[in-house]
C-alpha positions as CSV (number, residue, x, y, z in Angstrom):
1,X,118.2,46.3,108.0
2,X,115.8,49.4,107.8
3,X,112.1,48.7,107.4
4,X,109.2,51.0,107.2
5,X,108.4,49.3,111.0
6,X,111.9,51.6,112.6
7,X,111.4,54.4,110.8
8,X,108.9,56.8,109.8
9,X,108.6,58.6,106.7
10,X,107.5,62.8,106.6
11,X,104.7,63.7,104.1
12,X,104.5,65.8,101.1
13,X,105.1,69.5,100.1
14,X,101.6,71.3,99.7
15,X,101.0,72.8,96.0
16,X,101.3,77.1,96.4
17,X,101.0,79.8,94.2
18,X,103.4,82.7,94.1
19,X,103.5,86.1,92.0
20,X,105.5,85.4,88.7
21,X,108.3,87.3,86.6
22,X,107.6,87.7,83.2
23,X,108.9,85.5,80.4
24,X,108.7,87.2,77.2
25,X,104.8,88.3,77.3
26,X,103.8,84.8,79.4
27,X,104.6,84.9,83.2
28,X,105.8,82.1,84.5
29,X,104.4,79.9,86.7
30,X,104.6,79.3,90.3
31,X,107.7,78.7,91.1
32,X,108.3,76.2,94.3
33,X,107.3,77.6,97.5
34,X,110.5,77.5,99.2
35,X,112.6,78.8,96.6
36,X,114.8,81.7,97.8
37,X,115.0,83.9,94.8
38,X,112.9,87.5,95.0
39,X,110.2,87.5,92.6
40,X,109.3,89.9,90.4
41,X,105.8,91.4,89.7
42,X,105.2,92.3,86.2
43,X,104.5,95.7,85.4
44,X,101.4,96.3,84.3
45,X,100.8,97.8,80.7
46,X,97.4,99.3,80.6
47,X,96.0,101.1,76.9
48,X,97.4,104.6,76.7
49,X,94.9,106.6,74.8
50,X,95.5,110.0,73.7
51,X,93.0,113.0,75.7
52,X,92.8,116.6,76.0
53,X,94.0,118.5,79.7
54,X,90.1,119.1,79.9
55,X,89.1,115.6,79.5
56,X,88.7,113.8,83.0
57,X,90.1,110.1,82.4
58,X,87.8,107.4,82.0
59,X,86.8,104.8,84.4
60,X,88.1,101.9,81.7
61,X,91.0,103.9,81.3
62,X,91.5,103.7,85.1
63,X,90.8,99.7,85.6
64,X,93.9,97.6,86.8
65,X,95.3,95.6,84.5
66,X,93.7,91.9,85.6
67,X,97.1,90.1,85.4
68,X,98.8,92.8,88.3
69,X,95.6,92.1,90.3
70,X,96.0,88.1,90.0
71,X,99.6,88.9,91.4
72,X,97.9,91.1,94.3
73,X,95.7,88.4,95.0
74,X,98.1,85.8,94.7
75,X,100.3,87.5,97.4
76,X,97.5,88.3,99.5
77,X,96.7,84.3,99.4
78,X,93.2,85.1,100.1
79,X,91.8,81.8,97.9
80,X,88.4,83.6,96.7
81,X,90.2,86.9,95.5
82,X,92.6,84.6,93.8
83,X,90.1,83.0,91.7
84,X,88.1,86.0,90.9
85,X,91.5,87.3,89.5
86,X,92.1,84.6,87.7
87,X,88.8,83.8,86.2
88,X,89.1,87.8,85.3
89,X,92.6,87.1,83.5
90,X,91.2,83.7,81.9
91,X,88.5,86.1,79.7
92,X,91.3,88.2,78.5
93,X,93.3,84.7,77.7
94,X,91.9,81.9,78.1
95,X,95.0,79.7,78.0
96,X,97.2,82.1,80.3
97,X,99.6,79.5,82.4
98,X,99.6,81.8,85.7
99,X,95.8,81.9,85.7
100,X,95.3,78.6,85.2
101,X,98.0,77.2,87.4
102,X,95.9,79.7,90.2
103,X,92.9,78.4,89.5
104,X,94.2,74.8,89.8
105,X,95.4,75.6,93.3
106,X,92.0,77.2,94.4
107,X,90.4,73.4,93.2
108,X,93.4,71.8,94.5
109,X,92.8,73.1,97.9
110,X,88.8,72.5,97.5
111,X,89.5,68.4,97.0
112,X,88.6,68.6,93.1
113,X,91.9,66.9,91.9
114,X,90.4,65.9,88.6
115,X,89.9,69.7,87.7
116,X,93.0,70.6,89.1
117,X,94.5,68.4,87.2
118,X,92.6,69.6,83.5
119,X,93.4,73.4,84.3
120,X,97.2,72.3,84.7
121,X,97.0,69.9,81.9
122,X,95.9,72.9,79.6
123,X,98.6,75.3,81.3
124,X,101.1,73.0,80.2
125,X,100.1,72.7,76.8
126,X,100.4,76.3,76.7
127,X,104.4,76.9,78.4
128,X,105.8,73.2,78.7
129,X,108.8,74.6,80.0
130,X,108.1,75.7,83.0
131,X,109.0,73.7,85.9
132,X,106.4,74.6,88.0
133,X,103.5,73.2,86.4
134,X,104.8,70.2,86.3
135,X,105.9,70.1,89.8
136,X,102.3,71.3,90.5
137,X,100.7,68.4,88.2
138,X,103.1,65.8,90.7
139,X,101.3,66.8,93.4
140,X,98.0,66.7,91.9
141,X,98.2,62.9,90.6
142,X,99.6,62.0,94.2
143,X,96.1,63.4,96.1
144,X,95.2,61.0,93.1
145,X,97.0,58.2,94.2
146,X,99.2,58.7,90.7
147,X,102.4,57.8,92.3
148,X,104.0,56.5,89.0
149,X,102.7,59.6,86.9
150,X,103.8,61.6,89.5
151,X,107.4,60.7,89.6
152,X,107.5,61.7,86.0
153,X,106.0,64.7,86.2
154,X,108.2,65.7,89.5
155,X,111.4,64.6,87.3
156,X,109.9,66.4,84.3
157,X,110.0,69.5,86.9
158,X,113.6,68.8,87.6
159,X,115.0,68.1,84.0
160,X,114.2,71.9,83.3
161,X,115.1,73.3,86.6
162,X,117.6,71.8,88.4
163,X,117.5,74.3,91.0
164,X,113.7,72.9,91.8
165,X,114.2,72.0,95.2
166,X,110.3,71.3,96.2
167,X,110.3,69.1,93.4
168,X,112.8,67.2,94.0
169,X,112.0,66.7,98.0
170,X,108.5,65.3,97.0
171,X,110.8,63.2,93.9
172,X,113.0,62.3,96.9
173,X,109.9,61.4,99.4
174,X,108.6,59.1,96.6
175,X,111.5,57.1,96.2
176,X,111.8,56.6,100.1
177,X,108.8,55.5,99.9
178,X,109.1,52.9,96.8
179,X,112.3,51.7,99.0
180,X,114.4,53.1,96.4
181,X,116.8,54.7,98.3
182,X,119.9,55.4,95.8
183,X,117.8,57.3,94.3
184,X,116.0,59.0,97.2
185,X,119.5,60.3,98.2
186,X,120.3,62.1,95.2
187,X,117.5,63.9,95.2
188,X,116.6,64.5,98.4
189,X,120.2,65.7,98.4
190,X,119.6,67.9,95.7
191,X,116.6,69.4,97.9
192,X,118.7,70.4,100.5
193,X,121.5,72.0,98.1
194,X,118.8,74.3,97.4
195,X,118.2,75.0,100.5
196,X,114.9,73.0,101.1
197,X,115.9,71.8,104.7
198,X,112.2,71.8,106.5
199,X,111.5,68.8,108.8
200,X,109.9,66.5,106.4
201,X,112.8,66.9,104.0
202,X,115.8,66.3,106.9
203,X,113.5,63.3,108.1
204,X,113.2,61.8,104.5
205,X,116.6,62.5,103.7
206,X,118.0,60.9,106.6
207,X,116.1,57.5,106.4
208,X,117.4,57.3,102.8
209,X,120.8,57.8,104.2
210,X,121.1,55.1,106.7
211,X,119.7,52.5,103.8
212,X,122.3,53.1,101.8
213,X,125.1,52.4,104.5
214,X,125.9,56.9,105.2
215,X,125.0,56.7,109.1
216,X,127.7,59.6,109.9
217,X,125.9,61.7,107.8
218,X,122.6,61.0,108.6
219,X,123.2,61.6,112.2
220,X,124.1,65.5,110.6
221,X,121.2,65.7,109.0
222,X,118.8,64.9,112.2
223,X,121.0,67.0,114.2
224,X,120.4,69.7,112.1
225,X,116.1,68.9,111.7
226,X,116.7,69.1,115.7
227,X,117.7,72.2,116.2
228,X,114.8,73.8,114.6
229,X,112.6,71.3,115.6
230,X,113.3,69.7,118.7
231,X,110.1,68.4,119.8
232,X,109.4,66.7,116.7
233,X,108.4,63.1,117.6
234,X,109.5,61.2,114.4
235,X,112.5,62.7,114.1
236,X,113.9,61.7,116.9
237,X,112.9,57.7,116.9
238,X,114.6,57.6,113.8
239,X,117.3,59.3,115.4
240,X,117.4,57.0,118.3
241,X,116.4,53.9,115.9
242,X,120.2,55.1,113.6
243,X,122.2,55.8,116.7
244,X,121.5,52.7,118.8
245,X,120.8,50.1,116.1
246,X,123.2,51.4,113.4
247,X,126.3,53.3,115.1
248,X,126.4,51.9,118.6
249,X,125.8,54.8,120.5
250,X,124.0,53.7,123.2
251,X,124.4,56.9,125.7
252,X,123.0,59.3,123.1
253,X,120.1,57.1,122.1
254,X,119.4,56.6,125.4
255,X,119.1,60.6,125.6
256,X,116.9,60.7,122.6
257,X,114.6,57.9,123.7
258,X,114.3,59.7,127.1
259,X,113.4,63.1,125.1
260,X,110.8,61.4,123.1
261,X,109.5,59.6,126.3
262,X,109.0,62.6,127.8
263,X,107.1,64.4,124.9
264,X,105.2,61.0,124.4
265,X,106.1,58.5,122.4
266,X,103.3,58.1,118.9
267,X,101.3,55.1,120.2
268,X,102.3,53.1,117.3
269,X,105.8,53.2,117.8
270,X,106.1,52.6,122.1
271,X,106.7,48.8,122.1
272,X,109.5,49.8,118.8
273,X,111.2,52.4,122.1
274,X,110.6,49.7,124.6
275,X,112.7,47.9,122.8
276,X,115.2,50.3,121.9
277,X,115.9,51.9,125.5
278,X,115.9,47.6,126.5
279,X,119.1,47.1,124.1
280,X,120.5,50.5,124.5
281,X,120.5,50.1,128.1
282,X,122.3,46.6,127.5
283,X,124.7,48.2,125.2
284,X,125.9,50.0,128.0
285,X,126.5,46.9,131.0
């Protein structure tokens, strides 16, 4: 049977912020930061006011509109020029979800997860139905060590966008974790239909595939992690771990023990490949 000793579990999705398309007059939050669809940048709408030819414009009349520069800023990814744009949308509106959501990434990142957690609290209140926040607020009560809370918010996330597929690789990661791995297959399955198929992810949804008895198919799934990342050391014990303990193929365990031998085996795990390459090698007298 699997235990947390054979195989090792990938970590979490980091919180992002992206530019947002508008909803009605509220833009949307940030939407998951491997989603595939473009986004859209709203178009600004700056005060028209009426002037004579011999008038030279104003310098208000010139300003950017503070919502197209938090989108500049928030594509730049520069953390201080997101903030000042937010904090400069926030005066305009001081409940506006984008700017808040920002603002709760640039404390996010700083380590104040209490704040983070208040400025998406109030975003929420604001747009409930935006996925994003919510997914956002998951990640926020784990660095809390909320992992209860943080399932319902990452399911919240999923309930209105099914098509979520950050929230439900953390949602997925979660349940691996808890040991509930029915449900760490559906949705870590539902990450990769949406095209989430980064390391963590593969590794994650993987482990929850040999617990619940679909060895064939996690075999795929590392295959496919190790083509775009070859060298990665956990990947490949659990790998070796599901072919030699779980579908008796001794040969190509022994390749990938001898792969991750060669890289260096994590020092936590070399007595686990001892013992691996020992019963592999047996497998094949």
């Amino acid at each position: 049977m699997m235990t947390k000793k054979y195989f090792i579990l990938a970590g979490f999705f980091a919180l992002t912020a992206c530019s947002s398309s508008p909803k009605e007059e509220t833009p949307e939050a940030a939407p998951a930061p491997w989603e595939k669809e473009n986004v859209q940048i709203p178009q600004a709408k700056t005060s028209e006011k009426p002037s004579s030819s011999k008038a030279a414009p104003s310098a208000a009349a010139s300003e950017q509109d503070p919502l197209v520069e938090l989108n500049a800023a928030i594509r730049s990814q520069n953390e201080e020029r997101m903030k000042l744009a937010a904090d400069g949308v926030l005066k305009q509106s001081v409940d506006q979800p984008l700017a808040l959501n920002t603002l709760a990434l640039y404390h996010y990142r700083k380590g104040r997860f209490d704040l983070a957690g208040y400025l998406l609290g109030k975003a929420i209140q604001k747009d409930s139905q935006q996925a994003g926040l919510h997914s956002n607020l998951g990640l926020v009560q784990l660095a809390r060590g909320e992992k209860t809370a943080a399932i319902r918010s990452f399911r919240k996330a999923l309930d209105l966008n099914s098509h979520d597929g950050t929230a439900a690789a953390n949602l997925g990661t979660l349940y691996v974790m808890n040991k509930d791995y029915s449900k760490g297959v559906y949705a870590l399955e539902t990450a990769y239909r949406q095209g989430v198929k980064d390391v963590k992810t593969l590794n994650n949804y993987g482990i929850a595939l040999v617990a619940t008895g679909k060895g064939a198919q996690a075999k795929e799934i590392y295959e496919t992690a190790l083509k775009d990342s070859s060298n990665n050391r956990e990947v490949l014990l659990n790998y070796a771990v599901l072919l030699i303990d779980h579908l008796g193929k001794n040969q190509e365990g022994l390749e990938a023990i001898n792969r991750l031998k060669f890289l260096g085996a994590p020092s936590e795990s070399r007595e686990r490949v001892s013992l691996l390459e020992n019963k592999a090698k047996a497998g094949l007298k």
